[in-house]
C-alpha positions in Angstrom: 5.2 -16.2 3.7 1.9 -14.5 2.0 2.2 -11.0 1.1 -0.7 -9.0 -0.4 -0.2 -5.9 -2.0 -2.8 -3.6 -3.7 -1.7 -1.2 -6.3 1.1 -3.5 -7.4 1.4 -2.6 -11.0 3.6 0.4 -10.5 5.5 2.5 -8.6 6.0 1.8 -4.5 3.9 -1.1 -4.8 5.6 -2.7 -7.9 9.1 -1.7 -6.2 7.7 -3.6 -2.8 6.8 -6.7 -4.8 10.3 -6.7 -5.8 11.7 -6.4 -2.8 9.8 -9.3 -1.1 10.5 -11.1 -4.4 14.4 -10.6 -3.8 14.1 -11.9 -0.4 14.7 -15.2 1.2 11.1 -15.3 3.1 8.9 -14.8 0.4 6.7 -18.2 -1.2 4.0 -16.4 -2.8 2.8 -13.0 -3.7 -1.3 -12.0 -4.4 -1.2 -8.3 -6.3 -4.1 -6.2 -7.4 -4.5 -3.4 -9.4 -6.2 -2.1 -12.5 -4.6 -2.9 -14.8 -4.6 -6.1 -16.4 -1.7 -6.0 -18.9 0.4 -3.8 -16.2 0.0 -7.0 -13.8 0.7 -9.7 -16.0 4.2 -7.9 -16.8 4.9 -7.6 -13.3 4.2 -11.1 -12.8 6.7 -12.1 -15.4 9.2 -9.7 -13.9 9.0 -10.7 -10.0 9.2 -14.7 -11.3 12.1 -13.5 -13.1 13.7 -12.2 -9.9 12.7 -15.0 -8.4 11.8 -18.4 -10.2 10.9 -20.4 -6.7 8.2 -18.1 -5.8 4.2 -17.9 -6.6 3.1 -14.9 -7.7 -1.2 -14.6 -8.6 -2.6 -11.6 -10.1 -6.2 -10.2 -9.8 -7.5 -6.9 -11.6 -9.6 -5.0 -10.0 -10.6 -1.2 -9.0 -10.2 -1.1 -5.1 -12.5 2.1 -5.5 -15.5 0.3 -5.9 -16.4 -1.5 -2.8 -17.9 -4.8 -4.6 -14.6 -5.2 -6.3 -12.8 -4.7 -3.1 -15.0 -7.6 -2.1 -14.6 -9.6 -4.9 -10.7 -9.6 -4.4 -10.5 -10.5 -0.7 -13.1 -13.4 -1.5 -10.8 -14.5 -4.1 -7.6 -14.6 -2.1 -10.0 -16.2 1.2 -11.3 -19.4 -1.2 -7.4 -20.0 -1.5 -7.3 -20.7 2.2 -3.8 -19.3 2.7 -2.8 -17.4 5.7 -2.2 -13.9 5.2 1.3 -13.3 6.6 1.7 -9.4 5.3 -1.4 -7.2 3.7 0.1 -4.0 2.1 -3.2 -1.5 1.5 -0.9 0.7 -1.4 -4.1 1.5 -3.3 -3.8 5.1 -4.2 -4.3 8.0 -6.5 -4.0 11.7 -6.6 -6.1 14.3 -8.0 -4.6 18.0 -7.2 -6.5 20.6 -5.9 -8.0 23.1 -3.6 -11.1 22.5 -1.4 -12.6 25.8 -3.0 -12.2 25.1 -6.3 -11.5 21.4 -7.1 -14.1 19.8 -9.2 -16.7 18.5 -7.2 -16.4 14.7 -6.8 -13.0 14.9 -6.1 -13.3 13.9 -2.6 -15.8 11.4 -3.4 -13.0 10.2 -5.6 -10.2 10.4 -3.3 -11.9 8.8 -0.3 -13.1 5.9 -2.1 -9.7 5.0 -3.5 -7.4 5.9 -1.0 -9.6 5.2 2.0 -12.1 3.0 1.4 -10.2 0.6 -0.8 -7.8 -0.3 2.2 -11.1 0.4 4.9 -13.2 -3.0 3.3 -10.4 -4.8 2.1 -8.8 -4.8 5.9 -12.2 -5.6 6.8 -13.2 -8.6 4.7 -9.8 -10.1 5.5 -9.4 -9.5 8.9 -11.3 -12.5 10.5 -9.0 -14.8 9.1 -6.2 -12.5 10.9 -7.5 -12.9 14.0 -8.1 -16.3 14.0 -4.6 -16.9 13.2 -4.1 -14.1 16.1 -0.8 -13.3 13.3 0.1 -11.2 10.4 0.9 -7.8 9.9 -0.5 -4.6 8.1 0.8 -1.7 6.0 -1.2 0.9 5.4 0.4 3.5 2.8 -0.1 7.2 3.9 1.9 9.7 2.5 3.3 12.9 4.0 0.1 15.0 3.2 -1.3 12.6 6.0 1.0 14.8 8.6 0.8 18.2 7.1 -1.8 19.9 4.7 0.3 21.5 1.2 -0.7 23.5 -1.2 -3.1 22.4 -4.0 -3.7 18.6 -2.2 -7.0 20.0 -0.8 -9.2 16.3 -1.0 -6.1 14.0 -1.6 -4.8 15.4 1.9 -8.1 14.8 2.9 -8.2 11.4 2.4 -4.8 10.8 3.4 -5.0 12.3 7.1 -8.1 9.8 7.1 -6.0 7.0 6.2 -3.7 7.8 9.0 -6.3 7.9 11.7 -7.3 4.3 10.3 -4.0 2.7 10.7 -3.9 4.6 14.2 -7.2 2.7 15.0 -6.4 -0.6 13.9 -3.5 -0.1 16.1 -4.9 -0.2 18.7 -7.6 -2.8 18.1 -5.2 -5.6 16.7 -2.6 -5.3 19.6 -4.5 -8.4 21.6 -4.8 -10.5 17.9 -0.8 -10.2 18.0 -1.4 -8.0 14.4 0.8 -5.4 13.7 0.2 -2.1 12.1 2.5 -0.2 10.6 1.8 3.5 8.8 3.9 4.7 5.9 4.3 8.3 5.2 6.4 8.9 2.7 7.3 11.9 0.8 8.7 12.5 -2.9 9.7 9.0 -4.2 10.5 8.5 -7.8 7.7 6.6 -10.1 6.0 7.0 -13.1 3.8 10.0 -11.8 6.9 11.7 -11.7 9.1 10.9 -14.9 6.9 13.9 -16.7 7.2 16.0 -13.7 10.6 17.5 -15.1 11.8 17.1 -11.4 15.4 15.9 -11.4 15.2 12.3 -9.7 18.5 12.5 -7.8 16.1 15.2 -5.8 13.6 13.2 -4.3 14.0 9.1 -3.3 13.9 6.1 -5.0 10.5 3.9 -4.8 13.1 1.7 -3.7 13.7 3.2 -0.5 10.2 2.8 0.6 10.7 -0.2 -0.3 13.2 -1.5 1.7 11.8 0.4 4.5 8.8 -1.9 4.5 10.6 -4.8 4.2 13.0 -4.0 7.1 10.0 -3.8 9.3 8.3 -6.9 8.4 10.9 -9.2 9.8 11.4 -7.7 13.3 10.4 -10.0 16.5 7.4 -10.9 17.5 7.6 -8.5 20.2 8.5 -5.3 18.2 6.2 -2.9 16.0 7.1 -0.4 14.4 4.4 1.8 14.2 5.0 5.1 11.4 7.6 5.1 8.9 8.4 9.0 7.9 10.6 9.4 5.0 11.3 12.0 3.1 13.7 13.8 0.9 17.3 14.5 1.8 16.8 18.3 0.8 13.4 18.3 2.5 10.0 17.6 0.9 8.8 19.8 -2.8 
């Protein structure tokens, strides 16, 4: 099994690689991120977990179209079916619409919409062909309900949930599934300086596991949104 993840340095997408990595179906993993030095230690870590597997790194910002490009070109010339694409690609820049800085939005669409918009895109021919695979797109709770001071974030995230609800419905005949994740409060590095206690909100891991759950299902079954939050309720 092939399973692409985006933002796979850290946080959800680092604690998905490791799931996968833990697993019994997993032969080779593909991240991207940023962060060069950030992948290359994950890479160690997951072969760690799991000697048997393949794991390839590629840096890049998924903000910038040409990059996004670049990547899905790089994991096409491989010629390797893609099995599971995980679109986790995301930042967050706090704010209000009235008095964020202005480029925020610009900011937050590119990343955390465009970034999984052309990189489904570019590798979704080769999906269909195979009429297989399955998609993750990572929402977040902000997708279902707007917060105080998300303002463009929220924005972009209620975007990214009407894209996973259209590819829904367009990949049904290709046999692709499409699966949206809205999570709430997990615990990563964005929060360690929050001062937030961490038994308060989840673990990346649940997410995690979540994902994972889903992906092995029969052919026949999709699940469709994955809402998680906090125990106590969301921050």
């Amino acid at each position: 099994m092939n399973i692409i993840i985006t933002g796979a340095s850290k946080g959800l997408g680092k604690a998905i690689g490791e799931r996968f990595a833990a697993g019994e179906n997993a032969d080779a993993l593909f991240l991207c991120s940023r962060n060069k030095i950030n992948l290359e230690q994950v890479e160690t870590e997951l072969k760690m977990i799991n000697p048997r597997i393949t794991v390839d790194i590629y840096p890049a910002d998924l903000s910038v179209k040409e990059e996004v490009e670049a990547f899905a070109q790089w994991f096409l010339s491989k010629r390797k079916k893609i099995d599971i694409l995980i679109n986790n690609a995301g930042s967050f820049l706090p704010g209000s619409v009235h008095n964020e800085p202005d480029g925020t939005l610009e900011s937050m669409m590119h990343t955390n919409l465009y970034s999984a918009y052309y990189l489904t895109r570019s590798l979704l021919p080769a999906m269909m062909k195979e009429k297989s695979g399955h998609i993750f797109n990572m929402c977040s709770i902000a997708s279902l309900q707007a917060y105080e001071n998300g303002g463009a974030y929220s924005i972009s995230k209620f975007a990214l949930a009407g894209f996973s609800k259209n590819l829904r419905e367009e990949l049904k005949s290709y046999n692709i599934k499409v699966t949206a994740v809205y999570p709430g409060a997990a615990y990563t590095d964005s929060w360690s300086r929050s001062g937030v206690d961490p038994k308060r909100i989840m673990e990346a891991k649940d997410i995690a596991d979540l994902i994972y759950a889903s992906s092995f299902l029969s052919p026949q079954a999709c699940v469709e949104d994955i809402i998680v939050r906090p125990q106590l309720g969301d921050l």
